[in-house]
C-alpha positions as CSV (number, residue, x, y, z in Angstrom):
1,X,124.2,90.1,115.4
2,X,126.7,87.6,114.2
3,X,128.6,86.1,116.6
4,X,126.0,85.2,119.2
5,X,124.5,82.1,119.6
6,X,120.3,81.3,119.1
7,X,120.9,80.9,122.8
8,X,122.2,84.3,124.0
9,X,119.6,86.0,122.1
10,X,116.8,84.0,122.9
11,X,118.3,84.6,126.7
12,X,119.0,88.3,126.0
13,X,115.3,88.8,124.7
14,X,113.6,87.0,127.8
15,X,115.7,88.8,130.2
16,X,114.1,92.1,128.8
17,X,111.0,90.6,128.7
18,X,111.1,89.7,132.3
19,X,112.9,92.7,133.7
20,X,111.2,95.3,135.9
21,X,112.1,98.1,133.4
22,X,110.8,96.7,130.7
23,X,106.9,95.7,132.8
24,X,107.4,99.7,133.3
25,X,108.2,100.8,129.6
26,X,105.3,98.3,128.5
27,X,103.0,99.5,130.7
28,X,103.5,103.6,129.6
29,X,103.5,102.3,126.4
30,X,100.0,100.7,127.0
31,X,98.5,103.8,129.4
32,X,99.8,106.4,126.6
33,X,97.7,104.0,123.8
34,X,94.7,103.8,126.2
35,X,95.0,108.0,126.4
36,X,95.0,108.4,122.8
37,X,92.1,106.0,122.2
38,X,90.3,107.8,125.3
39,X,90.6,111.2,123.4
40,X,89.5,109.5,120.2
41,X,86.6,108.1,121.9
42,X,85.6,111.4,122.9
43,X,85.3,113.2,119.7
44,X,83.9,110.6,118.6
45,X,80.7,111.4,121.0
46,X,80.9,114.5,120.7
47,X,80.7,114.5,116.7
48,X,77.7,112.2,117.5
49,X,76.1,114.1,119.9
50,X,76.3,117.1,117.5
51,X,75.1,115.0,115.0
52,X,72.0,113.4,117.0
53,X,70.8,116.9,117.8
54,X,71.6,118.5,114.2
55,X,68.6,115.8,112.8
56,X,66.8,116.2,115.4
57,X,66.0,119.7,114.9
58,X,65.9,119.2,111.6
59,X,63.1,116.5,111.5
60,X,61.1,118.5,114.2
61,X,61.3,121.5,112.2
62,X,60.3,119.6,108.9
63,X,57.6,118.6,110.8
64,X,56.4,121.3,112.2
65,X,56.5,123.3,108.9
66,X,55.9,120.7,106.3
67,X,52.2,120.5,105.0
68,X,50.2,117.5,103.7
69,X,50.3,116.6,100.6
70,X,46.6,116.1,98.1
71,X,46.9,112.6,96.7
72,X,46.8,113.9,93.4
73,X,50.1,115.8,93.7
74,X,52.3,112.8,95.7
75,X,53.8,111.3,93.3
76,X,55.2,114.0,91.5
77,X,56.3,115.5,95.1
78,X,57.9,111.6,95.7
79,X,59.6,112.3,92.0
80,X,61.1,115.4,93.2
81,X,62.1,114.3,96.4
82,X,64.4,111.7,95.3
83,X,65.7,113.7,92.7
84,X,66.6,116.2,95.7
85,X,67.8,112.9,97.2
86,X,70.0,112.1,94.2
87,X,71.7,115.4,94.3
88,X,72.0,115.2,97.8
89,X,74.3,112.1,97.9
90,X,76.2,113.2,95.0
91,X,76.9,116.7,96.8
92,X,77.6,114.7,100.0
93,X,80.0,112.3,98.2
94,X,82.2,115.2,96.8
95,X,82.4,116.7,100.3
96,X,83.6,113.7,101.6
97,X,85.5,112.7,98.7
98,X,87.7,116.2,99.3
99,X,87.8,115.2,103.0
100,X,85.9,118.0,104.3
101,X,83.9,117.4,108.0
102,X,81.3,119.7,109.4
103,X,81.5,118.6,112.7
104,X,85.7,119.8,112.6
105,X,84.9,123.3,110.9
106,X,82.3,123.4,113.6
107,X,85.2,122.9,116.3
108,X,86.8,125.0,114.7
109,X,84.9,128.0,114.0
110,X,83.8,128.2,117.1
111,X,87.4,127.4,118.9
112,X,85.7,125.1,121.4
113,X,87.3,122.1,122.6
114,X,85.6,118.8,123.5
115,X,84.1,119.5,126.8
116,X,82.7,122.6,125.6
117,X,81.2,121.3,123.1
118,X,79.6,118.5,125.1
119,X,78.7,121.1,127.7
120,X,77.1,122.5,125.1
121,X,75.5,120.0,123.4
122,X,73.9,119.3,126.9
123,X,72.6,123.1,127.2
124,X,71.3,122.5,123.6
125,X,69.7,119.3,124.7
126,X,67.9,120.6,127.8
127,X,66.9,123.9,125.5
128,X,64.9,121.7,123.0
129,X,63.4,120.0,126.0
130,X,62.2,123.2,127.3
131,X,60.6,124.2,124.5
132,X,58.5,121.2,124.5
């Protein structure tokens, strides 16, 4: 831009500030943003929602099937457990280390999009509820 004056571009850049056309580019700039983040919000509950219900199945089936432990055996069975733990969060650390999600082989296996999955999440939801 040599050749112009602070002035003119200082003027040039506030008349496209200011212009009509550029209040309507901003503003489909700002409502495609708000889109994207709207989707992202959305598989964001839906991976929680899946997630929610995944542990809550798991800790009423733990319950349900897990017996009580004599005294004299807990703390070898606490030993073990966070040993299991340990191995746990090691295997969990190399799935995620290798990017891998559940939750998007999930989607994926199953070819359902968002709302299906929340409609199904909801089904899964009132099922469990049922079954009370």
């Amino acid at each position: 831009m040599r050749g112009l004056s602070k002035s003119s571009i200082v003027a040039a850049a506030l008349a496209s500030f200011l212009s009509p056309d550029g209040a309507d580019q901003r503003e489909a700039v700002i409502a495609r943003r708000l889109e994207r983040l709207t989707h992202q919000l959305d598989l964001l509950e839906r991976d929680q929602t899946i997630l929610i219900e995944a542990v809550a199945l798991f800790i009423r089936h733990y319950l349900t099937v897990s017996t009580p432990v004599p005294p004299e055996h807990q703390e070898a069975v606490r030993a073990l457990g966070r040993a299991r733990f340990e191995q746990f969060v090691e295997q969990l650390g190399r799935h995620l280390h290798r990017g891998h999600s559940l939750a998007r082989r999930l989607t994926e296996d199953l070819g359902a999009n968002g709302r299906e999955y929340a409609r199904a999440a909801e089904e899964a939801v009132q099922a469990v509820g049922e079954g009370d």
